[in-house]
N, C-alpha and C positions, 0 to 999 in steps of 0.2 A: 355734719348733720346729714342723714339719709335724704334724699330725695325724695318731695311727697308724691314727684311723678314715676309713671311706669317707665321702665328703661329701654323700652323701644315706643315711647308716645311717639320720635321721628323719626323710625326705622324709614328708612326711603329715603328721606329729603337729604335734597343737598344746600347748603346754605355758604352764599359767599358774606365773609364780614372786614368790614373796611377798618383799618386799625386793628387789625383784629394779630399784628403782633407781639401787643405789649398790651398793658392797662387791664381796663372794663371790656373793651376789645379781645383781649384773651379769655375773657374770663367766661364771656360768652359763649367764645367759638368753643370752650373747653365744655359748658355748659349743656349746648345743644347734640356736641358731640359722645356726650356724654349718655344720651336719649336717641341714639340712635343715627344722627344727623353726622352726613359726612360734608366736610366745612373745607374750604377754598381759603384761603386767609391774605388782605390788599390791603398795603402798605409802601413807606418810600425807603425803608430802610430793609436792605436782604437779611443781613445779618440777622436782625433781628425776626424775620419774618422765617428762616431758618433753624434758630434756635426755640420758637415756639410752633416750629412742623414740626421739631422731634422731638419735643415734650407730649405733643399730641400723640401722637404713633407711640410713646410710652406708655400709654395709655390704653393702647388698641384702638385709638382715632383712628377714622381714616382719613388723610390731609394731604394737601397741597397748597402751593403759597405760587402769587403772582405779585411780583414789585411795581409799583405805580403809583400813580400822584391823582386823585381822585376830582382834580381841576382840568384833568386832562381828559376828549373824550377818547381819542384812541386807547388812552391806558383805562381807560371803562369797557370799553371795548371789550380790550384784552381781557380782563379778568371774570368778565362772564364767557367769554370763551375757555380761557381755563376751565371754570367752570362746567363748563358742555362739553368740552373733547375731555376730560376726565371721569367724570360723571355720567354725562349724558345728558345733564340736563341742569336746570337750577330752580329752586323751590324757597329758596326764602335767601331774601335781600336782609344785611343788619349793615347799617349807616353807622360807625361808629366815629369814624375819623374825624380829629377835631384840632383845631388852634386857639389859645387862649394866652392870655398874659396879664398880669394886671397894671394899669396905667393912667394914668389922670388922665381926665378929658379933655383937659386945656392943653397937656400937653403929648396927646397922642394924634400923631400923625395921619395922616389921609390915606396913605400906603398901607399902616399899621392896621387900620380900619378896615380898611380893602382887603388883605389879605386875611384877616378872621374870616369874614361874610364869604370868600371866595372857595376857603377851605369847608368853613360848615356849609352854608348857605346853595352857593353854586356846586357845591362836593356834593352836595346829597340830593338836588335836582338832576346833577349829571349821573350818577350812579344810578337813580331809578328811573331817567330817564332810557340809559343804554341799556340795562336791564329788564325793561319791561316785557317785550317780545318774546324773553325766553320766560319773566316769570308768567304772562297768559298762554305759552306753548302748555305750560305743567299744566293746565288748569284749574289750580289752587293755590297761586303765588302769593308771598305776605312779605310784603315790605315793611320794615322796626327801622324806627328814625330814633337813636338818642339822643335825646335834648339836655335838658335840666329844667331846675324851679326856681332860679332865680331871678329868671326874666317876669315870672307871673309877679313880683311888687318892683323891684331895682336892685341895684346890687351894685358896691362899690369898686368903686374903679375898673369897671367891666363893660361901658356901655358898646364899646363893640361886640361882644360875647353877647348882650341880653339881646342886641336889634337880631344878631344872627338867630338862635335858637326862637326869639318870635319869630322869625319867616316859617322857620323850619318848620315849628307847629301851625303854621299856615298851607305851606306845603303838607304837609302833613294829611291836615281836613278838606285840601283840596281832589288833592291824589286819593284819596277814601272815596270821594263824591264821584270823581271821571271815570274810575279804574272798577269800581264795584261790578259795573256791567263786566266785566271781563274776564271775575274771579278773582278779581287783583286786591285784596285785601292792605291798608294803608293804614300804620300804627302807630304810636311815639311812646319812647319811657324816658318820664323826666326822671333820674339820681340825683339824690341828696347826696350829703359827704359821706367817699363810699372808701374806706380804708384803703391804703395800701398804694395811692392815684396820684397825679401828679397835680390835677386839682386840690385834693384835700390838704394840702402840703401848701399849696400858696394861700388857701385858709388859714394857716396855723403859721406863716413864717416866723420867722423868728422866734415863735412863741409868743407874738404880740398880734396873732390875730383875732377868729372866733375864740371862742371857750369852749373847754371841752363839754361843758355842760350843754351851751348853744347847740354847739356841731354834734352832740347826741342826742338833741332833744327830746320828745315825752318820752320815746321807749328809753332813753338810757342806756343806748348802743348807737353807735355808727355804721353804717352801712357795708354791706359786702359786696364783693363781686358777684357772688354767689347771689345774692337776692337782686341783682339784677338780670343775670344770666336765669334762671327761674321762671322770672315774669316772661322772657324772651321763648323760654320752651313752652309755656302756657301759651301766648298769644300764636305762636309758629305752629302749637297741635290741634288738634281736634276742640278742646276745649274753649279755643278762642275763636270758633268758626263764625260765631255773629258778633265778634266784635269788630267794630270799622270805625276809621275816623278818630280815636282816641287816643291822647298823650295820656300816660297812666304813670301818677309820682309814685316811687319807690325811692320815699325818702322818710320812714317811720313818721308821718306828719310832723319833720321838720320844721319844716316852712312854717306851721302854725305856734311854731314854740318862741315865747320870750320870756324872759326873767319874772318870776311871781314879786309883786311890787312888795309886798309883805310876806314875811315867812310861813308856812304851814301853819304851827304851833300858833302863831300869835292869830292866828285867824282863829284859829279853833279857841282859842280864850275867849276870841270877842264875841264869837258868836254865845257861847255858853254863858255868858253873862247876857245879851241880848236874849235870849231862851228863857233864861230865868226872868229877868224883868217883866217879860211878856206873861211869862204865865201868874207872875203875881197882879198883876194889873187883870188879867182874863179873870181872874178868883173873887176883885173886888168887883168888878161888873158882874160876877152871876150874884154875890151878896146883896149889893144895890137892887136888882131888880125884885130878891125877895122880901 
């Protein structure tokens, strides 16, 4: 599908994205770089952080990758310095890197716990933390926190995954409110089940998990990379310049979708006889009154 944006809506910007190896994480950096945006790419695996710098430059991206653990602040450090001694500078934060598992709650551990909230939670405080300096040098820095939607009701067997992404869209609304004075623009995209992830896949284990029906909900599609990387070029361009403070779901209003207790059809019968009844009864009150 063409892009409904211009192809250089980022001409200029440089954007580092954490995760931005593999996953929703690539799909982004491929995304922005795609509009103009020349992308940094932080993660804890080289290889992989390798293997998707030279997909990019196949592209005619222009990329660079920095290995690191986004719990760490020197390797925050580092990767906006990458960012600046290659570039010059850094103009948009995208927070992608993530830990997830699923787990009973009775029997997930305190470690187990720790380490989700540490990787999302503390990852993406530390990241826009050591990052902010250079994104108010640009003087129009935009920090993209991805989240999810499943924190907004519960979600099974995840409650370390939902505590973390609530912080995060708390961090989120805060960092909007401190940072606005600075140009420092603070965002969130919650994703639905987004094809192709390693989330969507522990959805569907075994085949005994969501449905596909579920996990497509009203539109009748699952989610892409693509429509998250998208919303990420929109909020990072010009177009997103008064928006602040908002997690924005790009998940085809999943989250609102459950199973029709009754079939279409049979609804449409009942009504068509409730229709009818009505209007024969409306017929005998206008008779009666003459």
């Amino acid at each position: 599908m063409p892009s409904p944006f211009r192809a250089d809506a980022l001409q200029g910007s440089v954007a580092l994205i954490t995760g931005g190896g593999s996953g929703i994480g690539f799909g982004i950096a491929t995304c922005l770089g795609q509009h103009g945006a020349k992308v940094v790419l932080m993660g804890r695996r080289q290889q992989f952080l390798d293997q998707a710098v030279e997909a990019l430059k196949a592209q005619g991206i222009e990329a660079v990758s920095k290995s690191g653990d986004v719990r760490k602040e020197a390797d925050a450090q580092a990767a906006v310095q990458q960012a600046v001694h290659s570039f010059g500078k850094l103009d948009i934060l995208v927070n992608c890197a993530a830990g997830n598992y699923l787990a009973l709650p009775e029997q997930l551990t305190l470690k187990g716990f720790q380490t989700v909230m540490e990787i999302d939670t503390m990852g993406v405080f530390n990241m826009c933390s050591q990052s902010f300096p250079a994104l108010k040098e640009a003087g129009r820095g935009t920090i993209i926190n991805i989240s999810a939607m499943f924190q907004r009701r519960a979600a099974w067997y995840q409650v370390h995954a939902t505590a973390a992404k609530s912080a995060i869209d708390s961090i989120t609304r805060s960092l909007a409110l401190e940072w606005g004075q600075f140009g420092v623009r603070t965002n969130g995209i919650a994703p639905g089940p987004i094809a192709d992830t390693p989330g969507l896949a522990k959805l569907a284990t075994g085949g005994k998990g969501m449905s596909k029906t579920a996990m497509e909900g009203p539109l009748g599609r699952i989610g892409t990379k693509e429509d998250v990387g998208l919303m990420c070029v929109f909020l990072a361009s010009d177009g997103g310049l008064y928006v602040n403070g908002e997690t924005i779901a790009v998940d085809g209003g999943n989250w609102l979708y459950s199973d029709p207790p009754v079939p279409r059809q049979v609804v449409l019968e009942m009504s068509k006889k409730v229709e009818k009844k009505s209007r024969k009864i409306g017929g005998a009150q206008t008779k009666s009154r003459m």
